[in-house]
N, C-alpha and C positions, 0 to 999 in steps of 0.2 A: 610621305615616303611611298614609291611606287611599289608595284607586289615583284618585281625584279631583284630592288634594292633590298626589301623583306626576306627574302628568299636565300640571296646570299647574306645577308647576316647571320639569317642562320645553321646557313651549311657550313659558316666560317669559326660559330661558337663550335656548333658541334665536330668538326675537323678539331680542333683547337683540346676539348675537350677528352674525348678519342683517337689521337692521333695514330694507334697501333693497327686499325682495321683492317681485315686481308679481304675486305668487301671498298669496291667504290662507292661514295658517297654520291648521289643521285636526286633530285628533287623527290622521284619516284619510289627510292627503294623503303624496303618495310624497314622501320628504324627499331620495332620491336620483334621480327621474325630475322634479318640480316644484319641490321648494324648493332643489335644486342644491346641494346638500352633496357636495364632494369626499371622495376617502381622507385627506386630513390633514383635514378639521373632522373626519370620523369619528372619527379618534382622540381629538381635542378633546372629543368628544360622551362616548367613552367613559371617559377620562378626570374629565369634569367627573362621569359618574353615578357611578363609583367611589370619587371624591373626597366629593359632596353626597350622598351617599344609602349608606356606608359598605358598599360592597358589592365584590366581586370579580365580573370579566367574562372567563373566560377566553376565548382564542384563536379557539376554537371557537363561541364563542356571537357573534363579528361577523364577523355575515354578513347576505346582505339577507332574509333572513326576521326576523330580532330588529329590526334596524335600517331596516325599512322605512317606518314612521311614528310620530306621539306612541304611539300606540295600541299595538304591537307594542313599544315600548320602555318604557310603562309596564309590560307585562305582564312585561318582562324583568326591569327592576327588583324586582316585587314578589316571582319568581320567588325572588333571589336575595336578599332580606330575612330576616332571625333569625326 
């Protein structure tokens, strides 16, 4: 899967997830300062990449530099791909 394809995947969960937001969805925007993603969606977030994209996230890696937008969480993703 290329980092394009990663990318909207998951601006498509989290649209899907959020659909009420009076912020545009962005690769860029801050998903915990604009698009208001609490600690529990987090986990949701991490969970669903680990689930759809067959990868492990350990402990370490959520935090708000990985989890700070699409952009920084596709890189995560690709980070942790075979």
């Amino acid at each position: 899967m290329d980092k394009q394809a990663i990318s909207e995947n998951i601006m498509l969960f989290l649209k899907s997830e959020f659909p009420d937001q009076d912020v545009e969805l962005t690769e860029s925007i801050d998903l915990l300062e604009d698009w208001f993603i609490d600690s529990l969606w987090l986990i949701e977030l991490v969970m669903y990449l680990e689930k759809e994209f067959k990868i492990k996230i350990s402990r370490a890696d959520v935090n708000d530099k990985n989890l700070k937008n699409v952009g920084t969480l596709t890189e995560l993703v690709l980070s942790r791909l075979p």
